[in-house]
C-alpha positions, 0 to 999 in steps of 0.5 A, a space after each residue: 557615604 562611607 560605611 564606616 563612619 558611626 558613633 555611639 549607638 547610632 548611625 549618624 552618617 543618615 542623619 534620618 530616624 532608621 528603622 529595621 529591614 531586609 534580609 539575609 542569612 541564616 546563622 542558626 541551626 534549629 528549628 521550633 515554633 514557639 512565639 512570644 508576647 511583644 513588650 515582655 519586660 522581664 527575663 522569666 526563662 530558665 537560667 540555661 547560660 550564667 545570666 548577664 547583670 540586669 542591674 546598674 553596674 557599681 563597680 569601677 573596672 578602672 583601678 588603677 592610679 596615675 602618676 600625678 600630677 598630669 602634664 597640661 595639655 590643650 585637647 579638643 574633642 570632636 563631637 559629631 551633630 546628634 544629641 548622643 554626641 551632645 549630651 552625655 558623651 560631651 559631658 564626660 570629655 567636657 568634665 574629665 578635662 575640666 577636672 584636670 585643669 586642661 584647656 578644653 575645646 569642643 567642634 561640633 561637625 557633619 558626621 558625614 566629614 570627618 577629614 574636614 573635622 580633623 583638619 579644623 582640629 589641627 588648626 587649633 594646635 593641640 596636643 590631644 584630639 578626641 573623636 568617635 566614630 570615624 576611623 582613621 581610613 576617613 581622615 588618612 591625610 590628615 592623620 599622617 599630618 597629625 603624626 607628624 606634629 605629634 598630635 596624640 589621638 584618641 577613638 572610640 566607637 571604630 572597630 577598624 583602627 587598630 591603635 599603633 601610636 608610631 604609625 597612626 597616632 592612635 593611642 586608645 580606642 575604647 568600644 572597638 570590636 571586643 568591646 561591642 561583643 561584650 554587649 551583644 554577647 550579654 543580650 545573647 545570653 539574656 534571651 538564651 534564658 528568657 526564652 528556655 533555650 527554644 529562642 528563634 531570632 532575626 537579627 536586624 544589622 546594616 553590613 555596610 556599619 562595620 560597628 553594627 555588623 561585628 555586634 551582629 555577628 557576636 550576637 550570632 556566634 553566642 547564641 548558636 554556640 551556648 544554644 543547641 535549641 536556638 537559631 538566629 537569622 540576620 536581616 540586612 538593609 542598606 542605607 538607602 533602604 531606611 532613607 526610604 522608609 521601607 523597614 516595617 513592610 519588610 520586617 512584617 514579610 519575613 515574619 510572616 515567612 517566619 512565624 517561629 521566630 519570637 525574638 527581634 535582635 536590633 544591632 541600634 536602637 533607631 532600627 526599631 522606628 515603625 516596626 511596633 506600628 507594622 507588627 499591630 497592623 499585620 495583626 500576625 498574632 502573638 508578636 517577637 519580643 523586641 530586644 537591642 543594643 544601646 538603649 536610648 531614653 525613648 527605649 527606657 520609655 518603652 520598656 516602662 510601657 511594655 513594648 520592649 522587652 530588653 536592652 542593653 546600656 551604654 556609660 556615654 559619660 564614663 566613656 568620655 572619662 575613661 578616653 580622658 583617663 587614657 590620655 592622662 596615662 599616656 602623657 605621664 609614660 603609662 601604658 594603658 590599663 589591661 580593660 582599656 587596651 581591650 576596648 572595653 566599656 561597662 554595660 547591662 542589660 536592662 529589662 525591668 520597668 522599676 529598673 527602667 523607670 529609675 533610669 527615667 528618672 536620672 535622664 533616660 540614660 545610663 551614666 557609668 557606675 555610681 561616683 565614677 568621676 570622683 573615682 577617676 579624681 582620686 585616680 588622677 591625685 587631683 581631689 
């Protein structure tokens, strides 16, 4: 399995519910004993760094106009097994296509082949492929034939391919590295607050996830340089490790080991899968507040339920408009927009029950800032 292959906050190589594990080193340099409750749901420290936005994000960071209008082209988009993929991300590839008349197809496939996806979207004879997650390493040769035929390529979610048009074929890659960091940076800063400046956290990450490790180190590196008072704890596990279940006993024994620490940092929501029932069994006492990147709906849940404490979001659907966006400028002789070269993708840490229940309430996830895809029709002259 290579450790390369993960899209949309979650690690769908696994195809297996994860749960946190293991250990690792210390990027911290501090020390203190103070805990906090489990399921803690608002940030109630002192405002220590500027606090990151708590509310959903109104604002379109994409302003910009294209030339319309857009030549037509036939896309196909590869959109991997699980439910993440399905739904909303599908969603914004699905809808931005329709909205510019394009000849839209979706293939549905085994995360664990990508270069047998690409192959089958070859086939199709598009003019643009969509796919998240697999970098171009997992599919060279079929890339190399993909650029040869001129086929336009566009990513996401992969912090290890650099776009190079001429060389690659890639022309966007959206959720990269800088765009990762952002998210991790901002829950960085969240507990920073929370916690008065004496947070004490483990970080929980897989290294082999090149996506989950860059998130860890962020985390890692805002927290210990805007934290004097703070540290920070990385906990490693394998693929094999979560197959096997082994996470909640041994998230426990480094708490036990631990008893300073107060914060739990999970680099994907499916880490958090057994730890809540292992920390109520251990009965360690005041239990870490759990905290994480890309919350689902069942996170949503959770934080209504007080047993998360704060998570950021993920625009699933904005991120397939602004792929589609991406695409529409390269085809009309644009270069991309200044946040889409960056990587970049809109997100907020979410902390709040009301704030949380009225996400609930639109479907459990976030979608992007209100009215984007009308926003993204007026961009492209055709509403």
């Amino acid at each position: 399995m290579s450790g390369r292959r993960i899209v949309p906050a979650i690690l769908l190589a696994l195809g297996i519910m994860l749960v946190v594990s293991a250990c690792g080193g210390s990027r911290g340099s501090s020390s203190g004993s103070t805990s906090a409750s489990a399921g803690g749901t608002e940030g109630g420290g002192k405002e220590i760094v500027p606090a990151p936005p708590t509310e959903a994000l109104t604002e379109m960071p994409i302003t910009e106009p294209t030339n319309p209008p857009a030549p037509h082209q036939k896309v196909v988009w590869l959109a991997c097994e699980t439910p993440t993929c399905q739904r909303d991300l599908s969603a914004g590839y699905r809808n931005a296509s329709k909205a510019l008349g394009w000849d839209f197809e979706q293939l549905t496939y085994n995360s664990t082949e990508p270069a047998k996806a690409v192959q089958n979207a070859i086939g199709k004879d598009p003019d643009i492929i969509f796919i998240t997650g697999a970098p171009v390493a997992a599919w060279e040769a079929q890339d190399e034939e993909a650029v040869e035929k001129g086929i336009k390529i566009f990513t996401g979610f992969d912090p290890e391919t650099t776009p190079e048009p001429k060389t690659n074929g890639v022309y966007m890659d959206f959720l990269n590295k800088t765009g990762f960091a952002v998210q991790s940076k901002q829950l960085a800063d969240w507990i920073i607050n929370d916690s008065g400046g004496d947070a004490h956290v483990v970080s929980v990450t897989i290294p082999e996830y090149p996506t989950l490790k860059a998130s860890t180190e962020a985390f890692g590196e805002e927290l210990s340089s805007r934290c004097e008072g703070c540290s920070d704890e990385e906990l490693t596990v394998s693929s094999e490790e979560l197959g096997a279940g082994k996470g909640p006993s041994k998230i426990i024994a480094y708490l036990q080991q631990k008893p300073e620490t107060n914060y739990i940092e999970f680099a994907a929501p499916e880490l958090v899968t057994g730890v809540e029932a292992g920390l109520e069994a251990a009965a360690l006492g005041e239990a870490p507040k759990m905290t994480g990147i890309a919350a689902t709906e069942t996170i949503v849940q959770e934080i209504i339920d007080g047993k998360q404490a704060a998570w950021t979001t993920q625009a699933q659907e904005f991120d397939g408009w602004q792929s589609v966006d991406g695409a529409v400028r390269t085809v009309e002789g644009l270069p991309l927009t200044k946040y889409q070269a960056e990587g970049n993708a809109p997100s907020w840490v979410l902390d709040s029950k009301p704030a949380a229940e009225k996400l609930l309430e639109e479907g459990g996830e976030w979608p992007g800032p209100a009215g984007f895809q009308a926003k993204f029709e007026e961009l492209w002259g055709v509403k």
